[in-house]
N, C-alpha and C positions, 0 to 999 in steps of 0.2 A: 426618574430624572437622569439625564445622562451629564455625566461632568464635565467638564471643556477639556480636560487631559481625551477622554473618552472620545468626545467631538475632535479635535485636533487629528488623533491618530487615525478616525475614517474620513476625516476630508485628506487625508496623507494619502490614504488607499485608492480613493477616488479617485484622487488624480495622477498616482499613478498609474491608474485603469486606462485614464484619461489621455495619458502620452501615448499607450501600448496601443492604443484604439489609431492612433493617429497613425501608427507603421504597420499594422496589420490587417488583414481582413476577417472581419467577425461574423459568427456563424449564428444562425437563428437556432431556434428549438425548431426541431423537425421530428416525426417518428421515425423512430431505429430503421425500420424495415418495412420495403414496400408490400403493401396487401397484394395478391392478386385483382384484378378490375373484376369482379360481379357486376352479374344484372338480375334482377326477380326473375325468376321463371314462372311461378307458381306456389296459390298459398293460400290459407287457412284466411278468413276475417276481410273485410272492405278496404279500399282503397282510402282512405280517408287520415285524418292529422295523425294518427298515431298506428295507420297502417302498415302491412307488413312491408311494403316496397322502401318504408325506412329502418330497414336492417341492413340497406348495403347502400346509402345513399352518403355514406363516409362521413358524418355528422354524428359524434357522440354526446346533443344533446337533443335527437331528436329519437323516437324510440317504436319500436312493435309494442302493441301493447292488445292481448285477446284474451276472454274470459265468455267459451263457447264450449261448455263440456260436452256436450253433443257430435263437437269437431274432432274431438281427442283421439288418439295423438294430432297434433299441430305440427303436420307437415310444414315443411319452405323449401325449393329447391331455388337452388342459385347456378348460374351460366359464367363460367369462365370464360368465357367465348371460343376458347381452344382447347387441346388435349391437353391437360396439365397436374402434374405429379404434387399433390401439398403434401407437404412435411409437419406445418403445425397449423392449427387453427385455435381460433379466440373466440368466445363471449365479450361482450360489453357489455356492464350492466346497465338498468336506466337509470334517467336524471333525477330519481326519488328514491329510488332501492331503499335509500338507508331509512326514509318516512316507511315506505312497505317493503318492507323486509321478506313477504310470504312467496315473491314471486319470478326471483331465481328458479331455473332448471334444476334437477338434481338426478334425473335419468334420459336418456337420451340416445339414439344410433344414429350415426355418420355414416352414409351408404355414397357410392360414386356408382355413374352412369355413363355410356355416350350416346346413347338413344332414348332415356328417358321411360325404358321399358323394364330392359334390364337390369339388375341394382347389385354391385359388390359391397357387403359391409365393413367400413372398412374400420369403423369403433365404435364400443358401446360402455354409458358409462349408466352404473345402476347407485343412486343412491349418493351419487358421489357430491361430496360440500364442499368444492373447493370456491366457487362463488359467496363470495362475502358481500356482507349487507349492507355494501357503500356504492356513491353514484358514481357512473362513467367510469368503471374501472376494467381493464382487459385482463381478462386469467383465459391463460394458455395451455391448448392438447396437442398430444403429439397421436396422431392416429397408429391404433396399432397394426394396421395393413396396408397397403399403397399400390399406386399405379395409375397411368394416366388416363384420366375421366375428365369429359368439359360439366359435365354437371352434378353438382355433390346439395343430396338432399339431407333434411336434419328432421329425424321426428321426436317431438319432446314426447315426454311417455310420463313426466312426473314433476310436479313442480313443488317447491320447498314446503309451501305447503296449499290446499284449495287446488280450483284450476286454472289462477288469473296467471298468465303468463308476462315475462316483460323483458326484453332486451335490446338492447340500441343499435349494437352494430354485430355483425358474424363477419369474423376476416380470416382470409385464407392467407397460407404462407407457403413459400415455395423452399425455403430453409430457415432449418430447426439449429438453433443456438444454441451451442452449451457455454456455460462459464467458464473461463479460464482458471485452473487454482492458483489462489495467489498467495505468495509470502510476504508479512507487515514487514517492511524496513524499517521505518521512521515516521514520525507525525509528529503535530500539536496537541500537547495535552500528556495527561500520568496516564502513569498504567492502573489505575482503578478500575470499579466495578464500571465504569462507564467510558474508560479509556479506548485511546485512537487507534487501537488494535484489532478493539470489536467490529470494525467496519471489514476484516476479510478472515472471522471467524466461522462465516457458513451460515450463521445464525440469524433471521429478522427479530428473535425477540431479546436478544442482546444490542447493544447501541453506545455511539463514539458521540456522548454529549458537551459539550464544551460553553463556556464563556468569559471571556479573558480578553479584550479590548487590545491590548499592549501586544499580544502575539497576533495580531492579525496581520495578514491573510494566512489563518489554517490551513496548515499542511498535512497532506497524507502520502508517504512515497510505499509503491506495491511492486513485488518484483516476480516478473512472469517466468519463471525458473529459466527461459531461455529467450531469445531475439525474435518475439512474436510481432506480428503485424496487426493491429487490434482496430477494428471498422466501427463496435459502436462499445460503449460503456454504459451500465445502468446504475443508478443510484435508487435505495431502497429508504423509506423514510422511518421513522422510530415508529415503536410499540404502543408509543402513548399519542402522538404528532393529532391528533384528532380532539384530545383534552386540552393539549397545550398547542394552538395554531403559532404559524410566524417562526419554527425553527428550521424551516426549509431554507437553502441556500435558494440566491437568484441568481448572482455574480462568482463565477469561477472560469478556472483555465484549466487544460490537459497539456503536460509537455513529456517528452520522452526521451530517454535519455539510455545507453549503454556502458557508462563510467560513474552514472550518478553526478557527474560533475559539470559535463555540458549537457546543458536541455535544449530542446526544441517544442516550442509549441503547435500543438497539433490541436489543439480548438475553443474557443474562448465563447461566453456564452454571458448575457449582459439583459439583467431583467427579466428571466426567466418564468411564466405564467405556467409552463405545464404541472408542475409538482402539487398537489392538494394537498391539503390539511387533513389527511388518509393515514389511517396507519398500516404497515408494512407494506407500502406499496412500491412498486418498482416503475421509476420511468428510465426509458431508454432514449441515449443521443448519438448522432452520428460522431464519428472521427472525420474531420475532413482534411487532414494531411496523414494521411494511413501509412506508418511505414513501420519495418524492425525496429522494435527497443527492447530492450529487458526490463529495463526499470520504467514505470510510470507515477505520475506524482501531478497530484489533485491541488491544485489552490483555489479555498472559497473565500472568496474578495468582499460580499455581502450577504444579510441576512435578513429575513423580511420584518423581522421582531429585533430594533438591538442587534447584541453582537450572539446569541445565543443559538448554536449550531450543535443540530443531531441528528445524528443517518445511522441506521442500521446495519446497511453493508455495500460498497462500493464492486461492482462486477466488470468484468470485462472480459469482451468476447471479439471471436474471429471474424 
């Protein structure tokens, strides 16, 4: 039950959401960073609902899905259309992983072409678990060789476990993001084992959980050691966010600021669907007033459960 003191102070919030909406221009959920455009070149399995030609058809609920041991490895080669240099590349998992869990990748080489003859390797990964057993989720490589090739093939060589293989989408990227390190200024909430500090200790299995009605809109102020220009931020969810759904923010703003004392908002974000009930997982949003600040400072204006908010760690990149 929520008590009218509790109700008073988020229709207060609301509507001052409500004024702010009125002088500004708000920004949707968008992906961080654009893929490179793919097209199938070639591949393993039939054209059919859960063919390989949807691994690049930009729908992460539509998925590859083959179980042809015969074929193994399961080539895919994908067409850039032009000569072009990736920096990092992604998995998407499918829309049921966490039902079947056995059919994540876990070895695999990343070869580039320009004639579809020749093949540079440009990474290999053996064994490797960085793919977790949740749906629609993107976990990211950074190839360890480079250069400019229009077409980069992928052959699985091992799957988690059996040989039913399953991924939604393979996206290429033309730049590799690092996080910016950031130092905690200030926030909502103690410094406990679950205090608002934990969101830029490095950690996803540490978490800034809160629920306090009266202190809303939760604050987090992060200070980039100097006057960086910062294009997208990601938000990482808690360790547990999977057991307990509905502690994901939907409603927040980004402002920035170089005295701490005037802010500027730089992107506001109302109703938010990308974030899942996933635990440590990272999504990423644009800046869309991109400029020098040192300081930056997070206000989460709503929660999709009540007022109970927890995030594992707040990032921010170039």
């Amino acid at each position: 039950m929520i008590h009218n003191n509790n109700k008073n102070n988020m229709k207060r919030n609301m509507m001052k959401l409500m004024v702010l909406a009125g002088t500004m221009t708000l920004t949707t959920t968008v992906l961080a960073q654009s893929t490179i455009n793919t097209k199938l070149a070639s591949e393993p399995g039939t054209d059919r609902e859960e063919g390989p030609a949807m691994i690049c058809d930009g729908k992460t609920s539509t998925k590859w899905c083959v179980d042809e041991p015969e074929q193994m490895p399961y080539t895919i080669i994908l067409d850039a259309g032009e000569q072009t240099s990736v920096a990092e590349y992604s998995f998407v998992t499918g829309n049921d992983t966490q039902d079947y869990h056995d059919r994540n990748p876990v070895t695999w080489i990343m070869s580039g072409s320009n004639d579809k003859k020749n093949w540079t390797v440009l990474d290999k990964q053996e064994n490797d678990r960085t793919l977790r057993d949740e749906n629609e989720q993107e976990f990211r490589f950074k190839p360890a060789n480079k250069g400019q090739f229009r077409y980069y093939r992928y052959e699985f060589i091992k799957m988690a476990d059996g040989t039913r293989l399953q991924l939604s989408e393979i996206n290429l990227y033309k730049v590799a993001q690092t996080a910016i390190k950031t130092t905690f200024v200030s926030g909502t909430g103690n410094e406990g084992k679950e205090g608002v500090s934990k969101v830029s200790d490095g950690l996803f299995y540490t978490k800034w959980c809160i629920d306090d009605s009266s202190k809303m809109p939760y604050s987090v102020v992060l200070d980039a050691g100097t006057q960086t220009v910062i294009t997208e931020y990601g938000l990482v969810t808690g360790e547990d966010t999977h057991q307990y759904p509905g502690r994901n923010p939907h409603t927040w703003r980004v402002l920035g600021s170089n005295d701490k004392n005037n802010w500027n908002v730089l992107s506001e974000v109302i109703r938010d669907r990308s974030m899942r009930d996933e635990n440590e997982q990272e999504y990423r949003f644009r800046v869309k007033n991109a400029s020098a600040y040192r300081y930056y400072k997070f206000e989460f204006v709503k929660v999709w459960e009540d007022t109970r908010l927890q995030l594992a760690e707040i990032k921010l990149y170039k």
